[in-house]
C-alpha positions as CSV (number, residue, x, y, z in Angstrom):
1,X,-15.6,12.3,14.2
2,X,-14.0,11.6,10.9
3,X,-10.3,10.6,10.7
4,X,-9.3,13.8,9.8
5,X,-10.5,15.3,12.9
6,X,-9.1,12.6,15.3
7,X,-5.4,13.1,13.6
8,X,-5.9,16.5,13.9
9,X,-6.9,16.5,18.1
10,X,-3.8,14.0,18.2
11,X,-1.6,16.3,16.5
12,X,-3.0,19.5,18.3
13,X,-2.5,17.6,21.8
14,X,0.9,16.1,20.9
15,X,3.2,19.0,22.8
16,X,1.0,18.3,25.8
17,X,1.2,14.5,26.0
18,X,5.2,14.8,25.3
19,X,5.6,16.9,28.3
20,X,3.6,14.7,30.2
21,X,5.6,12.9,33.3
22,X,4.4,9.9,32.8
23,X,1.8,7.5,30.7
24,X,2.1,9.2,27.5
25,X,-0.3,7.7,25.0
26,X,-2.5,8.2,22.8
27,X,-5.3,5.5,22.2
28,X,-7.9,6.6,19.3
29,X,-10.6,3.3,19.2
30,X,-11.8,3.7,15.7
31,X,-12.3,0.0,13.5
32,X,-9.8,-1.5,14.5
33,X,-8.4,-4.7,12.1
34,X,-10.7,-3.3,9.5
35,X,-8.2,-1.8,7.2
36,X,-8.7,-2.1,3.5
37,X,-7.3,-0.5,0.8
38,X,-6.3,3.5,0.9
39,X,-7.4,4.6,-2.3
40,X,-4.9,8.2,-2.6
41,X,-6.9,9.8,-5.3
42,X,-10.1,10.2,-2.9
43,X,-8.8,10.3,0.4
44,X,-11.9,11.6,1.8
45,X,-13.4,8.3,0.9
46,X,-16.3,10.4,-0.9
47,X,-16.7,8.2,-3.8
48,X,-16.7,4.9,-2.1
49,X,-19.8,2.5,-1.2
50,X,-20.3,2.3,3.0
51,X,-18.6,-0.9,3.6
52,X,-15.7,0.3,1.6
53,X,-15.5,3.8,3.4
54,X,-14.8,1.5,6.7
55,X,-12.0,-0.3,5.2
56,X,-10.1,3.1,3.6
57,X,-10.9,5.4,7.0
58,X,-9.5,2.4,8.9
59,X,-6.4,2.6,6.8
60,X,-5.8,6.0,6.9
61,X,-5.9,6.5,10.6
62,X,-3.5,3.7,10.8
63,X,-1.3,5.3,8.3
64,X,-1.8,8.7,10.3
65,X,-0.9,7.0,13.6
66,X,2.2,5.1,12.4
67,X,3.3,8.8,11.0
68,X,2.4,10.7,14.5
69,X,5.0,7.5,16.2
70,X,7.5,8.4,14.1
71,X,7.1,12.0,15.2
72,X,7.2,11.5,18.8
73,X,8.7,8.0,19.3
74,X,8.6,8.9,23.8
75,X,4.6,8.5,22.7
76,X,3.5,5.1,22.4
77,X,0.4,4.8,20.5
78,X,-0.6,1.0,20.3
79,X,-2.3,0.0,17.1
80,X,-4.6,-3.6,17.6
81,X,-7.9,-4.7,18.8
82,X,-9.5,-4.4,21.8
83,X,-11.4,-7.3,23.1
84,X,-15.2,-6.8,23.8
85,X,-17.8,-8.7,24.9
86,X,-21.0,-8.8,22.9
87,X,-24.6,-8.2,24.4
């Protein structure tokens, strides 16, 4: 899923998760502590080398997360890294 699509799902299931009695959240583990610079003239990160798409689609769902909090402040949606063990 690109970031596009994940905003959109978060978006689309806000009214739900608002209304919810309890726990309302909305996690989205993407790349987490990888953001890099949003470049606003190619937002679909078309014209950008791999390494730099991971940076600029890690910013942008940040950005689009920190907008959909400000939306619906009863919805916490925690931004950070999740621990993992590797092997």
């Amino acid at each position: 899923m690109t970031y596009f699509s994940r905003l959109r799902l978060v978006v689309n299931l806000l009214p739900l998760v608002q209304r919810a009695p309890a726990l309302r959240r909305v996690v989205s583990v993407f790349t987490g502590a990888k953001e890099g610079r949003v470049d606003a003239d190619d937002l679909q990160g078309r014209k950008k080398m791999l390494f730099a798409q991971r940076g600029h689609a890690s910013g942008v769902m940040t950005l689009g997360l920190e907008a959909v909090a400000r939306g619906a402040p009863e919805v916490s949606t925690p931004c950070g890294v999740v621990k993992r063990g590797r092997g």
